[in-house]
Backbone bond lengths (Angstrom), bond angles and torsions (degrees), N, CA, C in turn:
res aa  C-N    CA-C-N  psi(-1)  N-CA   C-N-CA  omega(-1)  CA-C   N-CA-C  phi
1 X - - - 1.451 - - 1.510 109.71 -
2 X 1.220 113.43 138.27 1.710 123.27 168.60 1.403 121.09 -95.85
3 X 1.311 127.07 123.04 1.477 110.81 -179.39 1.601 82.78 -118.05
4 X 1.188 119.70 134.97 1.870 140.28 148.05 1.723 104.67 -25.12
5 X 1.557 131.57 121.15 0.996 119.95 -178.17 2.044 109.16 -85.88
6 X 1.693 90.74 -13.29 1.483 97.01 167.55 1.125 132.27 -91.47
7 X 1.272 116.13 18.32 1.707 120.45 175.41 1.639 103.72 -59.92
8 X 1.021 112.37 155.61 1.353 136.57 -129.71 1.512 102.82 -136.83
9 X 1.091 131.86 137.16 1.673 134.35 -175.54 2.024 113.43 -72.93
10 X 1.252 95.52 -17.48 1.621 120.07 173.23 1.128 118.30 -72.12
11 X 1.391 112.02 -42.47 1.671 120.78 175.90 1.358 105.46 -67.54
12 X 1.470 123.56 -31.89 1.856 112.13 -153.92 1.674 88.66 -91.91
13 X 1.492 111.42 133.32 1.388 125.98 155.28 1.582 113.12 -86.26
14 X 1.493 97.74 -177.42 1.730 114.91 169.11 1.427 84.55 -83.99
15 X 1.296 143.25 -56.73 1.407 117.59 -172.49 1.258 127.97 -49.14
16 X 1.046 135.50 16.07 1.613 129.62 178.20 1.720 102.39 -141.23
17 X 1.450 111.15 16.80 1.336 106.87 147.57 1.178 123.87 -98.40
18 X 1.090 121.66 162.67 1.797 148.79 174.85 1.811 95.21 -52.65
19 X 1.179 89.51 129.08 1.696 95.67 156.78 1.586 123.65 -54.97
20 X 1.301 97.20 -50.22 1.774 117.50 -177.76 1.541 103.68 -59.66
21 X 1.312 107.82 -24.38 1.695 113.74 179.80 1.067 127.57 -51.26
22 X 1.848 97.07 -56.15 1.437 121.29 -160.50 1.446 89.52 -93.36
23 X 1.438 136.50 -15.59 1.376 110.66 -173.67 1.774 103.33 -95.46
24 X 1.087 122.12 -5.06 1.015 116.95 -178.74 1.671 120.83 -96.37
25 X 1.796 85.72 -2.23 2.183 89.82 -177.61 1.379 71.06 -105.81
26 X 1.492 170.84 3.97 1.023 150.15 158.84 1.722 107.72 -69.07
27 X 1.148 124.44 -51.58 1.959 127.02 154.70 1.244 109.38 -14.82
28 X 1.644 109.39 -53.24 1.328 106.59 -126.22 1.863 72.92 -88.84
29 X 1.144 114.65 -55.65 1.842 123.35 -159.29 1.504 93.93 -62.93
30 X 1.283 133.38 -26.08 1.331 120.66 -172.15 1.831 113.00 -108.42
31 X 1.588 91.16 28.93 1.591 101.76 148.35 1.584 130.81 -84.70
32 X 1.012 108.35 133.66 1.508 100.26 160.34 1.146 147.88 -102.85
33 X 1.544 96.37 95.87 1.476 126.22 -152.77 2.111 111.25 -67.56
34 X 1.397 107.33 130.31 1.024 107.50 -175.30 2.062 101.38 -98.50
35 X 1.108 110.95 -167.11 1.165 114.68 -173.93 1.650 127.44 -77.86
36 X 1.103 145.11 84.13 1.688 151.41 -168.97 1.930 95.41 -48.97
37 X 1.493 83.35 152.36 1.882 100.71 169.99 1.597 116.93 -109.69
38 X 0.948 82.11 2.99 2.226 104.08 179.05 1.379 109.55 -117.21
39 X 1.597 136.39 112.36 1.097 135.91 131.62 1.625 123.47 -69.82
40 X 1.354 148.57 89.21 1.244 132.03 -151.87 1.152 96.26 -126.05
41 X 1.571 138.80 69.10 1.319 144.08 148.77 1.604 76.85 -133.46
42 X 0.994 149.58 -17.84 1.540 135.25 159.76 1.290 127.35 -104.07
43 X 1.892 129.92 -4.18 1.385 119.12 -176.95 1.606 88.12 -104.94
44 X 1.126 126.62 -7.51 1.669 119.75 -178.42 1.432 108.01 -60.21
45 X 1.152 131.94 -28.35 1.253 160.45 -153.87 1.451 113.21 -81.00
46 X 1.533 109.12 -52.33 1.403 100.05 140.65 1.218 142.99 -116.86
47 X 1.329 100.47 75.80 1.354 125.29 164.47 1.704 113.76 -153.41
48 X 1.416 108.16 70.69 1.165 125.99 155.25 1.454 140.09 -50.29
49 X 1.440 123.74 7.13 1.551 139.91 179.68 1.618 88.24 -117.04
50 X 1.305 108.70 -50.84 1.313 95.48 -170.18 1.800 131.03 -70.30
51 X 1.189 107.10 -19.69 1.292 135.77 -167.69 1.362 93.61 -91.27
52 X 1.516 138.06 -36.31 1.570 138.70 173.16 1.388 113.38 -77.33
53 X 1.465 124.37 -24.11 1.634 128.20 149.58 1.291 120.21 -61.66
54 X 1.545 110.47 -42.31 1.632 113.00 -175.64 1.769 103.82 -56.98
55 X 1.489 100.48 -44.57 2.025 109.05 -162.99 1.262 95.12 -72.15
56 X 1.265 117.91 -34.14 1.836 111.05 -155.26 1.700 97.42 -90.96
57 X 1.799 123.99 27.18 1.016 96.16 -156.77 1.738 105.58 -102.85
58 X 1.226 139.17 -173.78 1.735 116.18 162.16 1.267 98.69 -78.33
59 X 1.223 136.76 -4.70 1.481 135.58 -160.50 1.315 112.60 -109.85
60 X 1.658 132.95 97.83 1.224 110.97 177.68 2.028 119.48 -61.62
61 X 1.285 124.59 143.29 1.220 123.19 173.95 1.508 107.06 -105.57
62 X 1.442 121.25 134.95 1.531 117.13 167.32 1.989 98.93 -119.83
63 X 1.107 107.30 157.23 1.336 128.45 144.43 1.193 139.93 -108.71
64 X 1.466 136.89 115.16 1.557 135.61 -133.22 1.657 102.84 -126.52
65 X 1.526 117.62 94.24 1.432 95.78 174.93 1.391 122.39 -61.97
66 X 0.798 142.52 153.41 2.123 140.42 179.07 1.350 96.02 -86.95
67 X 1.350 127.60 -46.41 1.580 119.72 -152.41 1.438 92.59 -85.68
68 X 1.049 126.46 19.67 1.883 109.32 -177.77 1.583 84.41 -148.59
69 X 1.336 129.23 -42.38 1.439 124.15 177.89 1.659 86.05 89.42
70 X 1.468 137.80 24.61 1.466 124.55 176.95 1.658 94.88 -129.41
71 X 1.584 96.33 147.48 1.477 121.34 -164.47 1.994 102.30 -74.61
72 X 1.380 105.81 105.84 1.494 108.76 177.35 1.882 104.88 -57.73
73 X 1.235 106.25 -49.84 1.300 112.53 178.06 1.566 122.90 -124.11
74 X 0.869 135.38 164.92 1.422 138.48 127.63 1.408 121.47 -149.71
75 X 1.113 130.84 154.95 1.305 144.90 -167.11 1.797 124.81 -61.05
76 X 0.955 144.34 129.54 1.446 112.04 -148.83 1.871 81.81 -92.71
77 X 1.049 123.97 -6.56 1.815 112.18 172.43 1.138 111.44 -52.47
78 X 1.790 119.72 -8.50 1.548 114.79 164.91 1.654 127.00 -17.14
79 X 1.949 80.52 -70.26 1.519 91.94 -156.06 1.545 100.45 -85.27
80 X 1.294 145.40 20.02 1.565 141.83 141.12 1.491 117.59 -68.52
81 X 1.235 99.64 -28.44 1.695 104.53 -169.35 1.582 111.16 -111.23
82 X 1.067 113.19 -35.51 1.908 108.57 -176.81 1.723 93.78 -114.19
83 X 1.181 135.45 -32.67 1.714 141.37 177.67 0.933 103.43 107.42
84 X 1.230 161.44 33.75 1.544 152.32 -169.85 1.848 92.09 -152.45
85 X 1.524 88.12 135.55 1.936 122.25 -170.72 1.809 92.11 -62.83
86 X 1.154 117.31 138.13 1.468 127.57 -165.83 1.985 85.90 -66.23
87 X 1.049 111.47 -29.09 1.693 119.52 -179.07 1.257 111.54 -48.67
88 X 1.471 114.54 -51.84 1.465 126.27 -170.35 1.458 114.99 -46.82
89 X 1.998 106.23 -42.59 1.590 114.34 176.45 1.458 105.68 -66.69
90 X 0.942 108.14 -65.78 1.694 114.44 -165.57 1.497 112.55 -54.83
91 X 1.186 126.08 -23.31 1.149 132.59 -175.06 1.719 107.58 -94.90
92 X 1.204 115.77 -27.94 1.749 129.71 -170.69 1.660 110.63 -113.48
93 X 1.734 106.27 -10.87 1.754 94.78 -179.25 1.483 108.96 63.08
94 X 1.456 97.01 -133.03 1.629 129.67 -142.43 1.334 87.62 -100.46
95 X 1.622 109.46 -36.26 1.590 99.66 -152.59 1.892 95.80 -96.12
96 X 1.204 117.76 -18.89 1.585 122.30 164.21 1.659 99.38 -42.71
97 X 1.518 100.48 -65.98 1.775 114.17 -172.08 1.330 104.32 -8.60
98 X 1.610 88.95 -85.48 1.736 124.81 -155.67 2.004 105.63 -45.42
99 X 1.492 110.98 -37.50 1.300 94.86 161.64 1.507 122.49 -86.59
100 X 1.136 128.97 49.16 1.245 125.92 163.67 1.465 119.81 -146.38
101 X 1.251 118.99 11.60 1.383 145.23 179.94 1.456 99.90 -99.28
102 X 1.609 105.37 128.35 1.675 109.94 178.87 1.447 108.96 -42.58
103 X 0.986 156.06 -168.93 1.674 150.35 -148.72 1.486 86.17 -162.59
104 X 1.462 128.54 -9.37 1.250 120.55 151.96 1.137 136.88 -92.46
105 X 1.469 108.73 0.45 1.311 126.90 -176.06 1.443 113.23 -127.73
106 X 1.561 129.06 8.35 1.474 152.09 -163.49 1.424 87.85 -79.44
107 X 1.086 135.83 -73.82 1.705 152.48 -128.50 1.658 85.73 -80.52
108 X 1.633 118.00 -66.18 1.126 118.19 -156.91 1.423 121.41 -77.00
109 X 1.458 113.68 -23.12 1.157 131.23 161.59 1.531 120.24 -42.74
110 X 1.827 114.16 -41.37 0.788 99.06 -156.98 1.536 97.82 -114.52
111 X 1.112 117.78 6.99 1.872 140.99 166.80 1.462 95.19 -76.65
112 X 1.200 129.22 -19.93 1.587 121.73 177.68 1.639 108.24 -85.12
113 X 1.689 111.18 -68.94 1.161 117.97 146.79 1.783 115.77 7.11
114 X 1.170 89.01 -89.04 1.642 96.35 -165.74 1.742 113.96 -74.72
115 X 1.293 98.54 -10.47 1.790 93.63 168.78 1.952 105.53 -81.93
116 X 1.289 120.99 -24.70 1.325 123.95 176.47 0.985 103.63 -84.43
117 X 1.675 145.29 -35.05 1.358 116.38 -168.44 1.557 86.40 -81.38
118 X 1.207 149.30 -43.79 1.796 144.75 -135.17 1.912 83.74 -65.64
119 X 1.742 102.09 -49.27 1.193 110.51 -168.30 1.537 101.26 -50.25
120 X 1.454 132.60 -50.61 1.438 134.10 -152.50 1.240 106.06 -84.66
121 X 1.256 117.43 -21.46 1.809 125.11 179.05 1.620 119.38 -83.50
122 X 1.391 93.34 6.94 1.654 105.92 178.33 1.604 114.05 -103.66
123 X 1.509 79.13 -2.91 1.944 76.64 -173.14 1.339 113.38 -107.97
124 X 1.263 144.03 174.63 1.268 139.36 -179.08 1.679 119.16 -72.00
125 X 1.233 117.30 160.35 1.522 123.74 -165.45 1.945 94.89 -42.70
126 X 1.506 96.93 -60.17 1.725 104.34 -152.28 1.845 107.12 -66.68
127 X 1.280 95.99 -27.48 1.784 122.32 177.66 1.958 97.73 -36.08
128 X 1.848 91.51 -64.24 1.121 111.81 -167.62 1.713 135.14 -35.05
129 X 1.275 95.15 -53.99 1.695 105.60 161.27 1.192 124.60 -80.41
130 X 1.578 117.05 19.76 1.344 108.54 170.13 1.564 116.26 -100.63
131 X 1.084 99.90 8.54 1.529 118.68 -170.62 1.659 105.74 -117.12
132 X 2.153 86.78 134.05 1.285 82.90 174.77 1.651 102.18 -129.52
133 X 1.693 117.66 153.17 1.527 112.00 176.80 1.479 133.85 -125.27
134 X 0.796 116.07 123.97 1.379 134.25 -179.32 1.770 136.44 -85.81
135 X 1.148 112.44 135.52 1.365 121.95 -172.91 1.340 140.00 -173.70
136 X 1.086 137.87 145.03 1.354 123.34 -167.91 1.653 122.70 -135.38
137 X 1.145 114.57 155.39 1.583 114.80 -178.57 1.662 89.00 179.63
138 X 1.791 84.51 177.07 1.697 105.29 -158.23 1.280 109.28 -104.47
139 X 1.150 109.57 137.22 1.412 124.80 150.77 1.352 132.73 -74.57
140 X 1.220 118.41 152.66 1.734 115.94 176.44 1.859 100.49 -128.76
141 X 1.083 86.76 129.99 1.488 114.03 -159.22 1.881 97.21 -84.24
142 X 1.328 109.24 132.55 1.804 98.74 173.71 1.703 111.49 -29.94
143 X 0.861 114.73 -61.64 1.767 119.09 164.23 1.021 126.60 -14.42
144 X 1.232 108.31 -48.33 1.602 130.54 -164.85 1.471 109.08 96.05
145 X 1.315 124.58 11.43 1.583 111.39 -169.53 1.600 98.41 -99.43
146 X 1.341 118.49 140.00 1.433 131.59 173.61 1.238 119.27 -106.51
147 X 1.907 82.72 127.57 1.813 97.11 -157.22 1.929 85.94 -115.36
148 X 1.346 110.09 127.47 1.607 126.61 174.91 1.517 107.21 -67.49
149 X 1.182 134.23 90.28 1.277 124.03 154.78 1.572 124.08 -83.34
150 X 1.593 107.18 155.78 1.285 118.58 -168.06 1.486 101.27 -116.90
151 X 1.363 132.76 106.25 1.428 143.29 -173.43 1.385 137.74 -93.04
152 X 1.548 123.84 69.01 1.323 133.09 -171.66 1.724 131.00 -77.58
153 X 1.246 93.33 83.35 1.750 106.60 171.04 1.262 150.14 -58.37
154 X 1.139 113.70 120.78 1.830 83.03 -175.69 1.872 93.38 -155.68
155 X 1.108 98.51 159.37 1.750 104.61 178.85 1.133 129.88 -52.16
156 X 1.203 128.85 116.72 1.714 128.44 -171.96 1.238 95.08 -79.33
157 X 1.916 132.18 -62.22 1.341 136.61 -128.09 1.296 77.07 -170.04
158 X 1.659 93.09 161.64 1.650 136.00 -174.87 1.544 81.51 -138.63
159 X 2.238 97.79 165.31 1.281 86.48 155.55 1.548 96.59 -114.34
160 X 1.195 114.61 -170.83 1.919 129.52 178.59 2.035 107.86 -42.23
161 X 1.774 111.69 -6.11 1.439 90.80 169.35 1.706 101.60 -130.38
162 X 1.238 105.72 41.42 1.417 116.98 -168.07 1.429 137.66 52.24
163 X 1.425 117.06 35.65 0.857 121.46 179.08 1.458 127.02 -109.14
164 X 1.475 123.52 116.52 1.527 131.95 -142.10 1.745 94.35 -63.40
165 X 1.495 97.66 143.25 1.623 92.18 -168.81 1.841 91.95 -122.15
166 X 1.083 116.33 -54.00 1.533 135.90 167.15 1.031 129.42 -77.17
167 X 1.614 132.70 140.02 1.008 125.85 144.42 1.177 123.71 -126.46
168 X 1.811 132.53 156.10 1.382 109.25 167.87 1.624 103.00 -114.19
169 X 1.197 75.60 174.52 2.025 87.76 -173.10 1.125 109.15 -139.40
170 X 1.477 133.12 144.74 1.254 134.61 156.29 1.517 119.47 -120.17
171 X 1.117 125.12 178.84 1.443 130.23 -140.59 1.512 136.21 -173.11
172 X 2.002 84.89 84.06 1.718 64.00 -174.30 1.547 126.14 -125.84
173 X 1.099 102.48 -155.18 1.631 84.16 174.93 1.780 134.74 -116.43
174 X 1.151 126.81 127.40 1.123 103.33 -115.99 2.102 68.95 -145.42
175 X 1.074 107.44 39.18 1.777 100.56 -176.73 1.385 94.07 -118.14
176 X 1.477 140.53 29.35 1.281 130.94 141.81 1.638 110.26 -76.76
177 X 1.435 121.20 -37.55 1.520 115.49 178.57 1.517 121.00 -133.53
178 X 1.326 114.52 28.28 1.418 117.04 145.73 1.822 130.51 -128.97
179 X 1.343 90.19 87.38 1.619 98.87 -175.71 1.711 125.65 -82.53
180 X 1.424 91.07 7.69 1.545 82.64 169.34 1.381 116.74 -94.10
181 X 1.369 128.01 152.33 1.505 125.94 -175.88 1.821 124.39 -88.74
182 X 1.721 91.54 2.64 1.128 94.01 -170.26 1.779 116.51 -79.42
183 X 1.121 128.53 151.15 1.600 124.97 -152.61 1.721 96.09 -107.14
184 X 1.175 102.12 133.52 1.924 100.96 166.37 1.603 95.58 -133.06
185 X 1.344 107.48 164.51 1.362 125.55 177.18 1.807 111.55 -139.81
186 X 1.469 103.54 138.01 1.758 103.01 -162.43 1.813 93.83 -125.75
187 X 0.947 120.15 134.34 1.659 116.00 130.52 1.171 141.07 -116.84
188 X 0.995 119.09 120.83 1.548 133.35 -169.20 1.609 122.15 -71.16
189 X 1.004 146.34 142.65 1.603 131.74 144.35 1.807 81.54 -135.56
190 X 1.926 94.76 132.12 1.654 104.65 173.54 1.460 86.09 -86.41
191 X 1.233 128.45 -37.42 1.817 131.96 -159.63 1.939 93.33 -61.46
192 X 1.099 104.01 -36.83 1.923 87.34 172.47 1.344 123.46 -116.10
193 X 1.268 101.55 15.61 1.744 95.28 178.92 1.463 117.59 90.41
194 X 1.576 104.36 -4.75 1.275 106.31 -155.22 1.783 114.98 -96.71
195 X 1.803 122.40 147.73 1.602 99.51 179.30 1.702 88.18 -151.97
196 X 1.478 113.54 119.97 1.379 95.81 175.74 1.402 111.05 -105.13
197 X 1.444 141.61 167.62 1.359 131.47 -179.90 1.594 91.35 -128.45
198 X 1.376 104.92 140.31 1.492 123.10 -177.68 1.725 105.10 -126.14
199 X 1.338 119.90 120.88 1.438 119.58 160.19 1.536 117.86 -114.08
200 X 1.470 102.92 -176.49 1.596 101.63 -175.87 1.978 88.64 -167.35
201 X 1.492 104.70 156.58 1.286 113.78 167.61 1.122 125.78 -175.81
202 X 1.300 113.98 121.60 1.701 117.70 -150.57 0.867 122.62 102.50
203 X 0.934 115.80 -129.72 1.673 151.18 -177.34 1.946 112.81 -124.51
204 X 1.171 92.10 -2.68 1.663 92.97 179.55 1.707 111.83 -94.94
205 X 1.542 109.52 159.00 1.066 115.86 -176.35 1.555 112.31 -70.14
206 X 1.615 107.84 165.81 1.587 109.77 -170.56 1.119 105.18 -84.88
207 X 1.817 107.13 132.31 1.384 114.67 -166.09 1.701 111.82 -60.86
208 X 1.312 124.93 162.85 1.177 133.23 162.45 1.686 113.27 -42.53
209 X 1.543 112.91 121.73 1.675 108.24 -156.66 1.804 92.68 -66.42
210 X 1.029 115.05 174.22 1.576 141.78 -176.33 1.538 93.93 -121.37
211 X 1.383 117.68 133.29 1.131 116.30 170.25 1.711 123.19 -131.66
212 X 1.117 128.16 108.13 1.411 124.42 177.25 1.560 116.49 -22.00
213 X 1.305 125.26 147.02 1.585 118.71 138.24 1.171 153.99 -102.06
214 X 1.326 147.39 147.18 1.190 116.69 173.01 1.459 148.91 9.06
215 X 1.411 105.62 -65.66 1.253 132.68 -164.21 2.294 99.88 -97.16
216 X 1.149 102.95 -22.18 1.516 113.11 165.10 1.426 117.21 -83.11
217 X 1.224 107.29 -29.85 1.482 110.91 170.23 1.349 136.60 -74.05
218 X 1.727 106.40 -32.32 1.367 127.72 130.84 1.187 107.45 -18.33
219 X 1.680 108.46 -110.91 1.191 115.34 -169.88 1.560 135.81 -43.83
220 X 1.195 127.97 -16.32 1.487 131.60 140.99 1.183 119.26 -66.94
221 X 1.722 147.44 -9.11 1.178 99.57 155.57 1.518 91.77 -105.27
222 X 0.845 142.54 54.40 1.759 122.94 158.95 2.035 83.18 -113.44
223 X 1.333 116.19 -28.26 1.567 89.64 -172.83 2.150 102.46 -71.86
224 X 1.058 104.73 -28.98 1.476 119.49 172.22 1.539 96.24 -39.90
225 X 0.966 123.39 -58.07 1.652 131.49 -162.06 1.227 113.48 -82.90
226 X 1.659 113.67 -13.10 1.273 103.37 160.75 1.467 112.27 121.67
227 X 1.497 111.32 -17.09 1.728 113.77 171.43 0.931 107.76 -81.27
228 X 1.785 89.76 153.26 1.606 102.64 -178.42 1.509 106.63 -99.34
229 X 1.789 112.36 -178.91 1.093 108.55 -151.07 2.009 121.07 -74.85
230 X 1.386 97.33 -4.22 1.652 119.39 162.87 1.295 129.65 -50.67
231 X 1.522 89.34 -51.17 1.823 116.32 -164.44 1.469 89.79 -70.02
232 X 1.551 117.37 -73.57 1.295 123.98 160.50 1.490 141.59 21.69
233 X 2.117 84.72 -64.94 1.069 103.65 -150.12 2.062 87.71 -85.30
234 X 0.999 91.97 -13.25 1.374 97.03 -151.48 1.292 90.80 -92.26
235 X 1.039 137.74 -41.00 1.421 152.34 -159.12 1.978 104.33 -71.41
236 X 1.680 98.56 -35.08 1.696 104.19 -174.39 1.150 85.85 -120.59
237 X 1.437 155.15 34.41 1.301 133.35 129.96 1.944 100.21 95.50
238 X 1.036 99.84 12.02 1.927 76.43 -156.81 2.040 79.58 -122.22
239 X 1.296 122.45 -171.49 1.481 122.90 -147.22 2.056 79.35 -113.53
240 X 1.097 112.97 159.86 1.228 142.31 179.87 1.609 116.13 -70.67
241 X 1.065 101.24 -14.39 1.982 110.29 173.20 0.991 92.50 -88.36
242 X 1.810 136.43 -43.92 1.475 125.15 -158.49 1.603 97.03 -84.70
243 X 1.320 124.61 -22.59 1.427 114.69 171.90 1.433 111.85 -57.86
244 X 1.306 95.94 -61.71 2.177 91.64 -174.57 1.600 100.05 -69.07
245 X 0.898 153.83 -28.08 1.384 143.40 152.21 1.659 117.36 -29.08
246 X 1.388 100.82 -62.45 1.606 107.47 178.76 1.862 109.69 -64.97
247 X 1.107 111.15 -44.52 1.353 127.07 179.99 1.696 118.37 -50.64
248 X 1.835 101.59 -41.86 1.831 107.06 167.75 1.294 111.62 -99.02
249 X 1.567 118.75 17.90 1.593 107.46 -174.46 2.096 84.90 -113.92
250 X 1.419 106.23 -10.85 2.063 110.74 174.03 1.388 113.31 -101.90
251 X 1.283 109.47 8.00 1.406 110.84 159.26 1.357 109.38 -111.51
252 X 1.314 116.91 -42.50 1.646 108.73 175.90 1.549 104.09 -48.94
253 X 1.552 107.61 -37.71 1.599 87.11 -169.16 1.719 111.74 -77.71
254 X 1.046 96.55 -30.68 1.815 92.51 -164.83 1.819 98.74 -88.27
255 X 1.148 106.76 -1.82 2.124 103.33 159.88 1.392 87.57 77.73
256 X 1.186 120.09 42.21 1.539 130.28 -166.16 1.919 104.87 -98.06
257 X 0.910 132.11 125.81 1.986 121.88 168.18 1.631 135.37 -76.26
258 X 1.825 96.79 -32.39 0.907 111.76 -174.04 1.558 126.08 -145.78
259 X 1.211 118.48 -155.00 1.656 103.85 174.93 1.701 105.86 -97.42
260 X 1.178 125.71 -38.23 1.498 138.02 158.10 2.157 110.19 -23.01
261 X 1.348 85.27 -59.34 1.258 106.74 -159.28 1.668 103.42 -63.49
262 X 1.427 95.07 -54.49 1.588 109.21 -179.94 1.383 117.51 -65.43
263 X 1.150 116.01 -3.63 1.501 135.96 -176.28 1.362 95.02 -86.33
264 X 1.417 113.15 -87.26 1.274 121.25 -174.95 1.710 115.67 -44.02
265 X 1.543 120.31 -36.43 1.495 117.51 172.16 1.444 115.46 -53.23
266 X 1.272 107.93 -28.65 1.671 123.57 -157.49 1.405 96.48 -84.06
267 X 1.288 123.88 -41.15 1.295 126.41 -151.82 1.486 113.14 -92.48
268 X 1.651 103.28 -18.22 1.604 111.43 -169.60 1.565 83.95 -106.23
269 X 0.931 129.19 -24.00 1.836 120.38 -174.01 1.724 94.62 -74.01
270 X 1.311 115.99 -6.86 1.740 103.72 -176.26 1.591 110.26 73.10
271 X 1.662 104.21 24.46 1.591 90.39 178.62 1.628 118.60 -99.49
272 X 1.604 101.24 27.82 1.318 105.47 -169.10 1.826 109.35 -156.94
């Protein structure tokens, strides 16, 4: 596919957004937002060491206000890694985004989106920033070449009545070793143990999340590290059937094939 690297903020309508889009910047605008202690499209400014780590990084970083849906920051390593001038975001927001997101991956992307925030708006103010979310889909590069990024979120700022005003994100790229097209969505809190996995496909709603346990969370990172399911077994006390038991009941959940695979899911979800 070719997308025009000069498309234009004039051309994109509300018709070629996601439903899930617009109902979820409707949340965000029909908060009632109290007053923030961070302006950060102006305190970044002075901090010039830090801002030359952010650009020089492999990782593009953005900062996302909610109440405007427009990008306070992003990193200008943008346009080395996805092709588009760090200007294009900040200047285009949310609605820049949406044309540069595979158009096969637009809809579901943002059906994930809105099953994690409904999820995050259920929990209490302080709950809220303990959670971080994850997800991935493609970009189309001025070129036309589609580069898979992997997108890790988490709360910058509240304002004074707790209501999430920021987020930052990082971003990387991650289409040398994930070639399947299929989309998952995770949120994490390490502070409770907690990791839920959210999918979607099609046109159907996002399945009921899957959630790790305790004792699964264990055992993914010691398989992370490289033991097998013996060492394991021996290591948490419990018999070697209940290891490979736990082991095909954390791949069923995370849509995982193998031990490689489940490695790498584990490791980019930040569950390790």
């Amino acid at each position: 596919m070719q997308l025009k690297s000069d498309i234009t903020l004039e051309q994109v309508t509300k018709d070629n957004f996601p439903g899930d889009y617009e109902a979820l910047v409707k949340v965000w605008q029909n908060q009632c937002y109290g007053p923030v202690s961070t302006n950060y499209s102006q305190s970044l400014l002075h901090h010039p060491e830090f801002l030359a780590i952010l650009n020089q990084s492999p990782c593009v970083t953005s900062i996302l206000d909610l109440r405007t849906q427009q990008f306070d920051f992003i990193s200008s390593n943008v346009e080395a890694i996805l092709g588009y001038a760090s200007c294009r975001f900040v200047q285009g927001g949310l609605a820049f985004y949406n044309t540069v997101v595979h158009p096969d991956d637009l809809q579901n992307t943002w059906k994930l989106r809105r099953t994690i925030w409904e999820f995050i708006l259920t929990l209490p103010a302080a709950d809220q920033v303990q959670f971080k979310f994850n997800y991935d889909y493609r970009i189309i590069k001025p070129c036309g070449k589609e580069v898979r990024v992997f997108a890790q979120n988490s709360v910058l700022q509240s304002d004074n009545r707790g209501n999430i005003t920021h987020i930052m994100a990082v971003y990387s790229d991650i289409s040398h070793w994930k070639k399947s097209e299929q989309q998952l969505a995770s949120i994490v809190s390490n502070a409770k143990d907690t990791c839920l996995f959210f999918s979607t496909e099609g046109n159907e709603p996002c399945h009921t999340p899957s959630s790790l346990s305790k004792r699964e969370l264990e055992i993914v990172k010691l398989m992370a590290e490289g033991y097998s399911s013996k060492i394991i077994a021996d290591k948490l006390f419990i018999s070697f059937h209940t290891v490979n038991t736990h082991r095909q009941k954390i791949m069923e959940k995370t849509k995982t094939k193998n031990t490689g695979g489940l490695v790498q899911f584990v490791i980019s979800h930040g569950l390790i």
